[in-house]
Kinemage of the C-alpha trace (Angstrom):
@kinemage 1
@onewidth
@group {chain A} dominant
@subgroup {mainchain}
@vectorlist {calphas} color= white
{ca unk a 1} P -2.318 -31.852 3.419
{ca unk a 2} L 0.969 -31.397 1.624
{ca unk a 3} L 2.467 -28.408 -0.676
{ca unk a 4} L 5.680 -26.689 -1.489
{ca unk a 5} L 4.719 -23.230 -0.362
{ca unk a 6} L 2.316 -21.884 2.221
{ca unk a 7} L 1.502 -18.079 2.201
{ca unk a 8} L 0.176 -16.217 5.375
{ca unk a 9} L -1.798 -13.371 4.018
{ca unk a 10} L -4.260 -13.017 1.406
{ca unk a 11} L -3.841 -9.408 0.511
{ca unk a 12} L -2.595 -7.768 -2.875
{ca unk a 13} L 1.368 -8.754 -1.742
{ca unk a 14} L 0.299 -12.339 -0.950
{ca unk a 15} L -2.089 -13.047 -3.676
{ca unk a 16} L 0.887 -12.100 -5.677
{ca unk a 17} L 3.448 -14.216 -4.447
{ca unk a 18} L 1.165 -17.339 -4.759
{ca unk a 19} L 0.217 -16.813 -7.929
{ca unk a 20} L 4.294 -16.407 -9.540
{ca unk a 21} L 5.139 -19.511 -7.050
{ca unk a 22} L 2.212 -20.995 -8.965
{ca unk a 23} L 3.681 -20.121 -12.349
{ca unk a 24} L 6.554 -21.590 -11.162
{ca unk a 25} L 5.405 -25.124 -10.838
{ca unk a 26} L 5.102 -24.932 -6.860
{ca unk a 27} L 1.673 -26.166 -4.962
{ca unk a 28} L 0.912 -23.155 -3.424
{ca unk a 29} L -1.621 -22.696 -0.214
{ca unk a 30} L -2.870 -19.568 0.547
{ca unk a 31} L -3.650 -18.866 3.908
{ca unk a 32} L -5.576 -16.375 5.795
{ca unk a 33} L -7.773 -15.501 9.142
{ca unk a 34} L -10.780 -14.384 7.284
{ca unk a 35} L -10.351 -17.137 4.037
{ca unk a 36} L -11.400 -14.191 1.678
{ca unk a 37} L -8.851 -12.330 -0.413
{ca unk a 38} L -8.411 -8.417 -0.606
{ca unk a 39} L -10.385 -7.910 2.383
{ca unk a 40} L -7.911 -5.895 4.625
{ca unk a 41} L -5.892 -2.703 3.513
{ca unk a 42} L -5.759 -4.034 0.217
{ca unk a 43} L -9.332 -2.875 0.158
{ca unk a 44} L -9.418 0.433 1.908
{ca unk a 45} L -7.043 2.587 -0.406
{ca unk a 46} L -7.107 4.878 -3.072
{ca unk a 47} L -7.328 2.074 -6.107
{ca unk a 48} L -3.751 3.461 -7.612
{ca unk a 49} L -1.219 1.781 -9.470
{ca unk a 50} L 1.259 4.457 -8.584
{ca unk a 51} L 3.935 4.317 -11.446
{ca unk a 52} L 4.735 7.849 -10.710
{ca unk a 53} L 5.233 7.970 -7.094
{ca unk a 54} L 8.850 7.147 -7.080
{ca unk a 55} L 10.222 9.400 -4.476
{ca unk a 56} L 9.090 7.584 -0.541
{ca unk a 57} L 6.771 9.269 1.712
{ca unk a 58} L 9.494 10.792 4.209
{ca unk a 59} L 9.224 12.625 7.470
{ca unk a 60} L 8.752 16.350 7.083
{ca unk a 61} L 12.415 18.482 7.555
{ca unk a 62} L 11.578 21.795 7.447
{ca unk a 63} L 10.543 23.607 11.066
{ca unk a 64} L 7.692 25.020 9.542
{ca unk a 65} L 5.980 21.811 8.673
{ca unk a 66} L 7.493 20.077 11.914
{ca unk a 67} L 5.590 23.037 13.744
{ca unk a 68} L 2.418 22.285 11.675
{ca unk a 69} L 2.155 18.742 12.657
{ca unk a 70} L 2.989 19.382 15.564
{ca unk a 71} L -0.195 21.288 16.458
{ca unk a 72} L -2.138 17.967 15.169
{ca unk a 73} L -4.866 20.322 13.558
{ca unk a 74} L -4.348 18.816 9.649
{ca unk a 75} L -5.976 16.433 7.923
{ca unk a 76} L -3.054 14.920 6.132
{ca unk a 77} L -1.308 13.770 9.814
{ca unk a 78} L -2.226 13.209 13.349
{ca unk a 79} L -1.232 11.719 16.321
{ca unk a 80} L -2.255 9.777 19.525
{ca unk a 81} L -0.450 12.107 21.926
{ca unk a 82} L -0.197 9.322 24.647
{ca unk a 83} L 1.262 7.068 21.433
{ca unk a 84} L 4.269 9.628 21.185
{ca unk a 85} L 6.466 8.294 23.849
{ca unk a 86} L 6.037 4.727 22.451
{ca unk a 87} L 6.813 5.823 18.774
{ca unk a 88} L 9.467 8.113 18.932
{ca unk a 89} L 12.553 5.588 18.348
{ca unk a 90} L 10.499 4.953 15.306
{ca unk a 91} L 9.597 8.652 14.125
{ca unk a 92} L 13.642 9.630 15.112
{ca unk a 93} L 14.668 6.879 12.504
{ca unk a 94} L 12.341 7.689 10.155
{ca unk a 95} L 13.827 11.353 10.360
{ca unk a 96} L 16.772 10.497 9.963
{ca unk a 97} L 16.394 8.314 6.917
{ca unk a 98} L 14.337 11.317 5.256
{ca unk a 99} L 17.881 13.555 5.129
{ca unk a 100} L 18.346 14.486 1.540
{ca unk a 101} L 21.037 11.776 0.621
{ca unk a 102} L 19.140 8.904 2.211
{ca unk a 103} L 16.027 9.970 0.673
{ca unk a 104} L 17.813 9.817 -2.879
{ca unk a 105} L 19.283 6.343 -1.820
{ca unk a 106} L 15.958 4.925 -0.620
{ca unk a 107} L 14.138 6.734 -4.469
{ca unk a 108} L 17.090 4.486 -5.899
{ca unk a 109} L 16.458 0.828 -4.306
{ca unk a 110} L 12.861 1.133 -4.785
{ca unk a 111} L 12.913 2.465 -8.663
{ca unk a 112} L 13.036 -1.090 -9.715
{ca unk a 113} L 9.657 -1.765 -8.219
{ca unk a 114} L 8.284 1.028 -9.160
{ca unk a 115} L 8.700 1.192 -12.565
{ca unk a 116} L 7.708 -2.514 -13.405
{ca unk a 117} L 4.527 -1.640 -11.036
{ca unk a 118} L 2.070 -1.311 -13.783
{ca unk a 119} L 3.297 -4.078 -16.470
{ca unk a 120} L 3.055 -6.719 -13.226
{ca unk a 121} L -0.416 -6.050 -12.970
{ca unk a 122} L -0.697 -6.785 -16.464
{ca unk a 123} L 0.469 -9.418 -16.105
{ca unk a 124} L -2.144 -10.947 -14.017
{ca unk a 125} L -5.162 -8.902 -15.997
{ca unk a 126} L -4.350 -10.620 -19.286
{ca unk a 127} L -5.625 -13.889 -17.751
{ca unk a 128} L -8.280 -12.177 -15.160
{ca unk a 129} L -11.160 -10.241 -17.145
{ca unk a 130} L -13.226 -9.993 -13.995
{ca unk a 131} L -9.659 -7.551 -12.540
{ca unk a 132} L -9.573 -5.400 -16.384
{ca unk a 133} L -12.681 -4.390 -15.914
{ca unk a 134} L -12.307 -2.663 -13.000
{ca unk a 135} L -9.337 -0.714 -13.905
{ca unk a 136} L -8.821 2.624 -15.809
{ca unk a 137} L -6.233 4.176 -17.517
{ca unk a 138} L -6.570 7.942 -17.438
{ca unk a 139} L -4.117 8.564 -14.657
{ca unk a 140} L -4.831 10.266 -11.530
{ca unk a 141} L -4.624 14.527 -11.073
{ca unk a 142} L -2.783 16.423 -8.057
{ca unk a 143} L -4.274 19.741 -7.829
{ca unk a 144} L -3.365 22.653 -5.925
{ca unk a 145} L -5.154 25.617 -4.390
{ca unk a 146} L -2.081 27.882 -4.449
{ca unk a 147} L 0.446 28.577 -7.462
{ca unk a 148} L 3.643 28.355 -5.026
{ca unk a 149} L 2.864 24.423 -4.124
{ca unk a 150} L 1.856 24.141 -8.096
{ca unk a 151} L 5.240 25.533 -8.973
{ca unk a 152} L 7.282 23.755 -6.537
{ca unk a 153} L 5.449 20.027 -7.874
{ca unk a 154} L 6.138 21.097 -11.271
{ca unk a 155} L 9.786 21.618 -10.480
{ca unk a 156} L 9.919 18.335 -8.600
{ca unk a 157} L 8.309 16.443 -11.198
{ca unk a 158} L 10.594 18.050 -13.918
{ca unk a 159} L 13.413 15.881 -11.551
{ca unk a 160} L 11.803 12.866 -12.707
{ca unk a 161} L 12.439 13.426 -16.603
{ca unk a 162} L 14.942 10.775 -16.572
{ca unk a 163} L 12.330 8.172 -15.667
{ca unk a 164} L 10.197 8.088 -18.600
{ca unk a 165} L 7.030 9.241 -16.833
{ca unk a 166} L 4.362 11.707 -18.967
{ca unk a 167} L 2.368 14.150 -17.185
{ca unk a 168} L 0.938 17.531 -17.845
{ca unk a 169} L 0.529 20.406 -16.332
{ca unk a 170} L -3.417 21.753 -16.004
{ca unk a 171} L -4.346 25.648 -16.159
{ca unk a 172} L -7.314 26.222 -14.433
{ca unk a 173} L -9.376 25.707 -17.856
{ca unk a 174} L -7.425 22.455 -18.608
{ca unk a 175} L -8.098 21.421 -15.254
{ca unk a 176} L -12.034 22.169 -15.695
{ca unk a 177} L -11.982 20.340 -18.873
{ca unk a 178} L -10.803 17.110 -17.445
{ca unk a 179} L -12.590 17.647 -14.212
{ca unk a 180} L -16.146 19.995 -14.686
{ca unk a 181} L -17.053 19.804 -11.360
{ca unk a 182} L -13.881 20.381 -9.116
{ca unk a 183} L -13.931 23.958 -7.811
{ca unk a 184} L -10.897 26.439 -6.099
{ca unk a 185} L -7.829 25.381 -7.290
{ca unk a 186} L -5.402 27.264 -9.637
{ca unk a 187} L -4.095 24.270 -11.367
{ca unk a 188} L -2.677 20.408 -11.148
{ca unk a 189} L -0.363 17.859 -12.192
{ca unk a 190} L -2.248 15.227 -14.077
{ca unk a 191} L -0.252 12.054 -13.765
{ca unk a 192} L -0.817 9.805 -17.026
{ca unk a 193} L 1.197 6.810 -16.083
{ca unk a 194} L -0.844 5.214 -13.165
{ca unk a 195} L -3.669 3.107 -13.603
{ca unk a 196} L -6.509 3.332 -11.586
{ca unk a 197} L -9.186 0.894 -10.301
{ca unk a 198} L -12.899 1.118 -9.141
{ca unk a 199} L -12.982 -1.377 -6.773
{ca unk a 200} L -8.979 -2.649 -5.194
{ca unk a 201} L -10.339 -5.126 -3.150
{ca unk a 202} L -12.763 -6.956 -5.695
{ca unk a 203} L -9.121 -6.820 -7.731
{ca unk a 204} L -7.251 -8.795 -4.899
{ca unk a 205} L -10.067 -10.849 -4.823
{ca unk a 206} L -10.110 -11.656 -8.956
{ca unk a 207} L -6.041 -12.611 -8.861
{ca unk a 208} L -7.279 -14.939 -5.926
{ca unk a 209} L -9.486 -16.355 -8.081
{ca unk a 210} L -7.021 -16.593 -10.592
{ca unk a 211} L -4.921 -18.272 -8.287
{ca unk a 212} L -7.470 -20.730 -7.786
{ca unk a 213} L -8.817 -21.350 -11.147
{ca unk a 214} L -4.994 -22.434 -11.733
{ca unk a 215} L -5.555 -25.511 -8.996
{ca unk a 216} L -4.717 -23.200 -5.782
{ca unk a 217} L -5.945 -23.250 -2.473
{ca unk a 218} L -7.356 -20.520 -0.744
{ca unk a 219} L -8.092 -22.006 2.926
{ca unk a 220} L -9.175 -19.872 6.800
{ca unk a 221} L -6.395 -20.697 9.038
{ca unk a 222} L -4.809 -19.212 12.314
{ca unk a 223} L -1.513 -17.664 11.146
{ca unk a 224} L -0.324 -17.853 15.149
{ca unk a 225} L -0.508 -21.434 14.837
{ca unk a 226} L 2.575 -21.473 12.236
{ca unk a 227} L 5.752 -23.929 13.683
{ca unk a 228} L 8.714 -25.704 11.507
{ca unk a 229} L 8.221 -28.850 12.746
{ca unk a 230} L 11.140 -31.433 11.184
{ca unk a 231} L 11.214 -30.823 7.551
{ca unk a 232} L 7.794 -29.157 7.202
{ca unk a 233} L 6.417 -25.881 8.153
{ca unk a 234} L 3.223 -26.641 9.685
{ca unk a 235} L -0.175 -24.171 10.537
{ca unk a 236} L -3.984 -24.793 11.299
{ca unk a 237} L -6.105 -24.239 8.424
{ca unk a 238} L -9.020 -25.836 7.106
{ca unk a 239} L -9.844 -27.640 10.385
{ca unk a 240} L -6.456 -29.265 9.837
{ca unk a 241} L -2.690 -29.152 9.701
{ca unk a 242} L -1.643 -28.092 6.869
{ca unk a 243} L 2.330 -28.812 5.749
{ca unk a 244} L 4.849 -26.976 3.459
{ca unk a 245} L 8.690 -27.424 2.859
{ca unk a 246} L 8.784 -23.572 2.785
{ca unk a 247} L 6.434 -20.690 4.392
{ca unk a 248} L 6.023 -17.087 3.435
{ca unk a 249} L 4.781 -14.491 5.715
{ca unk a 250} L 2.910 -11.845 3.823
{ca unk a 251} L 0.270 -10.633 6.225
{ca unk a 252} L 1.043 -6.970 6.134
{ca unk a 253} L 0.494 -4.869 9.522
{ca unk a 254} L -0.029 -8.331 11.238
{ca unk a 255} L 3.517 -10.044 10.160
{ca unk a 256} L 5.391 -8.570 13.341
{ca unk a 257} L 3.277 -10.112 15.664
{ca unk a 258} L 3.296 -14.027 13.536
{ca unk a 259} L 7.298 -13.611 13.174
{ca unk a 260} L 7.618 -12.579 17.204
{ca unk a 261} L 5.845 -15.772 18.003
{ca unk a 262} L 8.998 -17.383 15.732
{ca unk a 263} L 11.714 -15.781 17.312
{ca unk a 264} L 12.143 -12.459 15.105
{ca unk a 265} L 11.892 -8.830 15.657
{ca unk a 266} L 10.959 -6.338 13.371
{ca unk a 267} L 11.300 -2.577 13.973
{ca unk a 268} L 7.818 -1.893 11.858
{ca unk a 269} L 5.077 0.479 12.573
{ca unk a 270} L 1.740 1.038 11.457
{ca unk a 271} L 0.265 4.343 9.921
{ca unk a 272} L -3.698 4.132 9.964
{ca unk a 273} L -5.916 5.582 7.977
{ca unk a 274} L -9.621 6.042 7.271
{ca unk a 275} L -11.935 6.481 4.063
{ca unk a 276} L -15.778 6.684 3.641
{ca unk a 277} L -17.645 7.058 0.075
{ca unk a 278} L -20.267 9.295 -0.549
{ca unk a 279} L -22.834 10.087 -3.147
{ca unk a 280} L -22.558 13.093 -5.582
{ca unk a 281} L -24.867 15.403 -5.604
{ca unk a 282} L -27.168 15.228 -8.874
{ca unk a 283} L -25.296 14.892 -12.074
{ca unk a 284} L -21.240 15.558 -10.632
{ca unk a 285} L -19.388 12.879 -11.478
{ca unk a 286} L -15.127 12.673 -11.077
{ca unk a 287} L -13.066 11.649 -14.325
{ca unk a 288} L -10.129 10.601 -12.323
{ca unk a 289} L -8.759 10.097 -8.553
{ca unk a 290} L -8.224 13.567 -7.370
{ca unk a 291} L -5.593 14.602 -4.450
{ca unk a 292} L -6.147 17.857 -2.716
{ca unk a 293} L -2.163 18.628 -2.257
{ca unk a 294} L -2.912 21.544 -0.247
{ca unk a 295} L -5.196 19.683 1.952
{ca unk a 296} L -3.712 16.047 2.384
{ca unk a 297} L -6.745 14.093 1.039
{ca unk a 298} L -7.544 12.086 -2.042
{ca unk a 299} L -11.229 11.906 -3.833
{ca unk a 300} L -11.679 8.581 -5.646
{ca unk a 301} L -14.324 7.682 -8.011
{ca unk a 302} L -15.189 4.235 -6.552
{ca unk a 303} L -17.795 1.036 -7.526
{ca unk a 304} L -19.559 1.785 -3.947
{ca unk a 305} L -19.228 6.111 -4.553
{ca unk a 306} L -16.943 8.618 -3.767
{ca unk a 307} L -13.986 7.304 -1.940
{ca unk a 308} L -12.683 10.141 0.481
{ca unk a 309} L -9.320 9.008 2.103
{ca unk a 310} L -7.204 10.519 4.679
{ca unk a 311} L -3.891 10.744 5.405
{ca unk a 312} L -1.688 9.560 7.978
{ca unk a 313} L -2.978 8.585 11.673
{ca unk a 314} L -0.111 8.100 14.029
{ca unk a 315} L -1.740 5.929 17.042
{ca unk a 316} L -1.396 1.875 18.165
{ca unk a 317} L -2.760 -0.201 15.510
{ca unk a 318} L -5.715 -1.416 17.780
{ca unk a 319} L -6.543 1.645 19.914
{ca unk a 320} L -10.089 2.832 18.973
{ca unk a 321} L -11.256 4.719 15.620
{ca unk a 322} L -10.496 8.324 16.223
{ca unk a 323} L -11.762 9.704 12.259
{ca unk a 324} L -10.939 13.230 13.307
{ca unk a 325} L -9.149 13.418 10.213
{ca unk a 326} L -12.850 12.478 8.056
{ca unk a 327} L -14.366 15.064 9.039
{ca unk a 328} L -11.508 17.575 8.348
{ca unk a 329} L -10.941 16.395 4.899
{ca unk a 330} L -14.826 16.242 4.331
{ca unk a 331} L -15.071 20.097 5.347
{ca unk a 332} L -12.354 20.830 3.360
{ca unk a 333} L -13.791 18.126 0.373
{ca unk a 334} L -17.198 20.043 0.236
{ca unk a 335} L -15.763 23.400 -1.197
{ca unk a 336} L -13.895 21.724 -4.066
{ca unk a 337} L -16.607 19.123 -4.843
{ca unk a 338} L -20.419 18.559 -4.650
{ca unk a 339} L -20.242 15.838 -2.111
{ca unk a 340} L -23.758 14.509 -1.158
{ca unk a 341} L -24.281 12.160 1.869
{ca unk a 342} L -22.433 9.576 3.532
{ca unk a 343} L -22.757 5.697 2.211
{ca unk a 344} L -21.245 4.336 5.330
{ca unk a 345} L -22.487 4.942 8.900
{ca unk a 346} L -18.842 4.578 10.459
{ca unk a 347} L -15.600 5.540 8.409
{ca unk a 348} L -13.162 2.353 7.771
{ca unk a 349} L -10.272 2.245 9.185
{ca unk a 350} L -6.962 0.236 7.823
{ca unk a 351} L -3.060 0.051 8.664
{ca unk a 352} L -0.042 0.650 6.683
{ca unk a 353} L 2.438 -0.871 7.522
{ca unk a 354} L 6.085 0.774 7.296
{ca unk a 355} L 9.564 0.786 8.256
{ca unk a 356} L 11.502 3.466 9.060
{ca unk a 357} L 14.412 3.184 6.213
{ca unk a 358} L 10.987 3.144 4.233
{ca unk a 359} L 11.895 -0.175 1.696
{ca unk a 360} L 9.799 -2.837 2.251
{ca unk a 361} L 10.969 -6.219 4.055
{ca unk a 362} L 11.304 -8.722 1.089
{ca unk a 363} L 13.551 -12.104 1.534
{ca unk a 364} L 14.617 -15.434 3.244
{ca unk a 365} L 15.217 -15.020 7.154
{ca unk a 366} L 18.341 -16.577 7.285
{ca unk a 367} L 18.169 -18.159 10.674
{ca unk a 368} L 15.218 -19.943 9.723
{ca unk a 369} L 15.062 -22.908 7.063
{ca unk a 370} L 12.566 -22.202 4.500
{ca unk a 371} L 10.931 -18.972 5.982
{ca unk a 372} L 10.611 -16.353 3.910
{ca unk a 373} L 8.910 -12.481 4.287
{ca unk a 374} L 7.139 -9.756 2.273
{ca unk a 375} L 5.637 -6.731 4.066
{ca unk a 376} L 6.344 -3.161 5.415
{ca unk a 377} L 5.720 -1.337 1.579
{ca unk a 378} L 3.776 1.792 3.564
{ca unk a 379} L 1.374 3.166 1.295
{ca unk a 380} L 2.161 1.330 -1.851
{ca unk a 381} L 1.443 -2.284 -1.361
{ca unk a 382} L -1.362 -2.203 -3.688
{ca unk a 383} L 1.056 -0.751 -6.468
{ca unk a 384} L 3.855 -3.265 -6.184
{ca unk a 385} L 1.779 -6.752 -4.621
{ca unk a 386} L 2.493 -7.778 -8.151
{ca unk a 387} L 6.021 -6.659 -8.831
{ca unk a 388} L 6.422 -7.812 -4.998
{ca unk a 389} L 5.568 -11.602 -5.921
{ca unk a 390} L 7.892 -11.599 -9.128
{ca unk a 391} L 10.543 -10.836 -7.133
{ca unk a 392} L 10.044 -13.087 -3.973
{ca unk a 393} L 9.375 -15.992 -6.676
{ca unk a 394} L 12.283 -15.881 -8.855
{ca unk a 395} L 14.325 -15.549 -5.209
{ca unk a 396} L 12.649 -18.671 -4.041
{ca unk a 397} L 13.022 -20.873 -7.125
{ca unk a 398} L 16.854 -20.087 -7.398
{ca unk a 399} L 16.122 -17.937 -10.752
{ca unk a 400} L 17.856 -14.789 -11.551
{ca unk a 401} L 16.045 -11.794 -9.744
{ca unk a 402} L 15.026 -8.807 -12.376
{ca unk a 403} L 15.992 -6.512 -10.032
{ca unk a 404} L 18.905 -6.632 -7.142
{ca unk a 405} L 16.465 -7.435 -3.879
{ca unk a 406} L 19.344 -6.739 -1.443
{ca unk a 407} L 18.171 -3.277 -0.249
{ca unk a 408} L 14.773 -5.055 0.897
{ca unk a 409} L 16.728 -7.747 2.744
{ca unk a 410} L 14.668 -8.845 6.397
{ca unk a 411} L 17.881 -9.617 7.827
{ca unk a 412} L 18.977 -5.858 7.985
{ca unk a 413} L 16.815 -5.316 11.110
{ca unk a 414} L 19.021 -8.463 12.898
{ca unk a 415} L 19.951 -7.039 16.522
{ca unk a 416} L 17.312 -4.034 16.765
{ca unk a 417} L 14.370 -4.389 18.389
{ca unk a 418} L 10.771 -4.369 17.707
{ca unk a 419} L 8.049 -2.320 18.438
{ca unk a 420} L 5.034 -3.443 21.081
């Protein structure tokens, strides 16, 4: 079979694209190993739409919290000691793109995403009542245990007046009234912005069927397979070959390995993480997703329980589960919440996939007709798939991109080499 476009990847980021290609006027086939939307790390995250997270995750400066890391004891980072050799190219760039001026530079290019995160989602929820009801819009809370990392988050957020966001700042009786049953912290941030969904895979999976409803195709196919043959851009899919004048790559921590087999090198690694849900004890409930900024861990009210999720696992993509980090954040969970058992008899485990300069690969790959690329957002692709696709589409169709896409250019990384 015949269309304009095929997408690899059938996560939040390319869900998205397919369905503005599709608004577009362009046959659009989505492609993807498991033929099921949202089933990767679009489903194992914290269900935020983070319109007020516009300053990058960056590599710690400061000695003391090198040194902290360093002793691999903390919930909110560890590493695969035998990984460090492998990674450290990486982790040196990604240091030295988290120096104060870069790190403003970086907040700049990505502000554009960020701030149409939320109405891009809208977008899609106005037509997909199945994705609305899943999503809240209360915000999401950042509470502290100590009144020196309260103070210093207030002061940072105060940075952001500029930007339009609201917030307020929670006593320890404001914070009880929005939250009765969180214990031992002094006060929080609650971030009013962000919306906030039950259930971020079962979302993918409604703009999927959105995407469908609209006369798309939503096919299990073997993204290695994937060749410009002549004109077309051919892939097995559907127990056929399947041909497009142009291809998009959108398969988040597995893109490297699809654009290798094609000839191009990309200098991304993968930060894994881990969740598991849990019942409540009898009667506690949570109001809103709550992160433990002492701690490193988020609490999420989720459709399947209490999601716990960790932070940042430095280790090869496919080396076995090590959940140290779980059980850390459960310990640490316990004291500020009545957490009851596990749902889950293993934790999950997903990837997030990141580059160093921390943007997000987004473009054509010049040396090759009609291929064009979407992946590396880091912890954020649920929060801009949809902003992601706008952007990609109006490149694509020769339209007049709302925001300037040349910081997220794929042919930056030209001449430096890849990871393995």
């Amino acid at each position: 079979m015949r269309y304009d476009v095929l997408v690899v990847g059938a996560g939040i980021v390319g869900v998205s694209i397919a369905l503005h290609l599709q608004a577009a006027g362009r046959s659009v086939v989505l492609i993807d190993k498991t033929g099921a939307a949202g089933t990767g790390t679009s489903y194992g995250n914290a269900g935020l739409v983070e319109r007020a997270s516009l300053i990058p995750y960056s590599f710690p400066r400061s000695l003391s919290e090198i040194f902290r890391y360093a002793l691999n004891s903390s919930a909110d980072a560890r590493y695969h000691a035998s990984f460090l050799p492998r990674i450290a190219p990486f982790l040196f760039s990604y240091w030295r793109h988290s120096s104060p001026a870069r790190l403003a530079q970086a907040t700049r290019d990505l502000l554009p995403l960020f701030e149409s995160s939320v109405s891009e989602h809208d977008e899609f929820l106005k037509d997909s009542p199945a994705a609305a009801a899943l999503f809240s819009r209360k915000g999401w809370i950042k509470a502290f245990k100590d009144h020196r990392g309260l103070a210093s988050a207030v002061t940072d957020a105060k940075a952001l007046a500029d930007h339009g966001l609201n917030w307020d700042v929670l006593d320890v009786k404001g914070l009880a009234e929005a939250e009765p049953h969180i214990t031992q912290m002094v006060g929080a941030i609650h971030w009013r912005d962000p919306i906030t969904t039950a259930d971020p895979g079962a979302v993918t999976a409604a703009y999927a069927d959105l995407f469908i409803a609209r006369g798309g195709k939503l096919v299990e196919g073997d993204a290695s397979t994937l060749r410009l043959e002549g004109r077309y851009w051919e892939v097995l899919a559907d127990r056929q070959i399947i041909k497009a004048g142009e291809a998009v790559v959108a398969a988040g921590p597995w893109s490297v390995e699809i654009l290798r087999e094609l000839g191009h090198s990309f200098p991304m690694a993968v930060k894994r993480g881990y969740h598991m849900h849990y019942t409540p004890e009898a009667g506690a409930f949570l109001n809103h997703p709550i992160l433990d900024a002492t701690t490193g861990y988020v609490l999420a009210p989720m459709k399947n329980g209490i999601r716990l999720t960790t932070g940042v696992e430095i280790a090869p993509r496919d080396a076995k589960p090590t959940p140290v980090q779980i059980d850390l954040a459960e310990i640490a969970a316990r004291r500020i919440f009545p957490l009851g058992r596990r749902v889950e008899a293993e934790p999950w485990m997903g990837f997030r996939p990141v580059f160093s300069d921390m943007r997000p690969a987004i473009g054509q790959i010049l040396s090759n007709r009609g291929l064009w690329v979407a992946f590396g957002h880091g912890h954020h692709g649920f929060t801009l798939g949809p902003a992601t696709g706008r952007l990609l589409a109006e490149m694509m169709c020769g339209k007049q991109p709302f925001m300037d896409p040349t910081p997220y250019s794929p042919n930056r990384f030209r001449g430096k080499r890849g990871l393995t």
